[in-house]
Every structure is written in C-alpha cells, then in structure tokens.
C-alpha positions as CSV (number, residue, x, y, z in Angstrom):
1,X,94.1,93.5,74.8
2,X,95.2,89.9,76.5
3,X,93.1,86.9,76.6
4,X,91.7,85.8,79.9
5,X,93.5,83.4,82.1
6,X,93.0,79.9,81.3
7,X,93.5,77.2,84.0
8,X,95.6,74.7,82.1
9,X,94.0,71.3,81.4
10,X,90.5,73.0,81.2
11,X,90.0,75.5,78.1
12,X,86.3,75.7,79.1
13,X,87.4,77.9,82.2
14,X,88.6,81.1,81.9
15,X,89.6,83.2,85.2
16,X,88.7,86.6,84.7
17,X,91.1,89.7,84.5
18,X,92.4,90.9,87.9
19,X,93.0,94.4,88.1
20,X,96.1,95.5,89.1
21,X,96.6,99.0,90.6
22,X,100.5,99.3,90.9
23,X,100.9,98.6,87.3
24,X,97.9,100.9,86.3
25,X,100.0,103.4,88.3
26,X,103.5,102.4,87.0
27,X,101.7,102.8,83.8
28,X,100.1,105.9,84.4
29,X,103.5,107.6,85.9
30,X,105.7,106.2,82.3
31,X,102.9,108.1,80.3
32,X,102.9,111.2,82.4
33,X,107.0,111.4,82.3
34,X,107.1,110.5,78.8
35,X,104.8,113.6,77.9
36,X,106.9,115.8,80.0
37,X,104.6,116.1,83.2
38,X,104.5,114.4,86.5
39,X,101.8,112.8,88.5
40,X,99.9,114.8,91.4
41,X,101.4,113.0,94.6
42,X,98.5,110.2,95.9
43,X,95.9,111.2,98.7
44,X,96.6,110.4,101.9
45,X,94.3,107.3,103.0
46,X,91.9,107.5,105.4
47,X,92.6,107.1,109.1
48,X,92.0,103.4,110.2
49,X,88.8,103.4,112.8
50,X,89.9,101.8,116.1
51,X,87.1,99.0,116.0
52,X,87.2,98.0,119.9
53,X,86.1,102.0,120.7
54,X,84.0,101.7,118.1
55,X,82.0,98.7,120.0
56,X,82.1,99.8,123.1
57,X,80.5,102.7,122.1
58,X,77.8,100.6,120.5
59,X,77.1,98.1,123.4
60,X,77.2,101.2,125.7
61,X,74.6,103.3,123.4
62,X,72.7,99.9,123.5
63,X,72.7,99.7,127.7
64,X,71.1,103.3,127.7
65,X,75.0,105.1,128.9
66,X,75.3,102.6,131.7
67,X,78.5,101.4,132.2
C-alpha cells in the first residue's frame, strides 16, 4: 500500500488518496489479459438531460400549463 500524500514543508498534513479510475481500469485490463481473458466492453453512459427543457418544463408546470 502507498503512504498518503504529504504536502512538503508540513508532515502534519497528509492529503488523502485520490482514486483514480483509468489506472484501476488499466490495472484491471493487465490482470484480465495476463490470466488469458478479456474485459466485458464498458456500459454505455447515460444520455446527458438537456437542462433548459428540463426548466421550462418546470416554470411551465409551476404557471398551471400557461405559456
């Protein structure tokens, strides 16, 4: 395991450990094709909500349909 990040000049501070997901996955992928197998391909990520229709929506629900 590493040690925690120290901020130099200051041992009594320690930044804590930032996960980082493409090495988890670049590690994950080396153990998969060192065993012989390969990864299942990554989900595909959500569809991004258009916000301004989303609002509208709102303020127009809030008026009571009125536009």
């Amino acid at each position: 395991m590493t040690q925690p990040h120290r901020i130099p000049g200051d041992p009594q501070i320690a930044l804590p450990e930032q996960h980082d997901q493409y090495v988890a996955a670049l590690e994950r992928l080396a153990e998969a094709k060192a065993a012989g197998g390969q990864l299942e391909p990554p989900a595909e990520p959500p569809h991004p909500v258009d916000l301004m229709a989303a609002l509208e929506a709102s303020i127009d629900a809030a008026r009571g349909g009125q536009s």
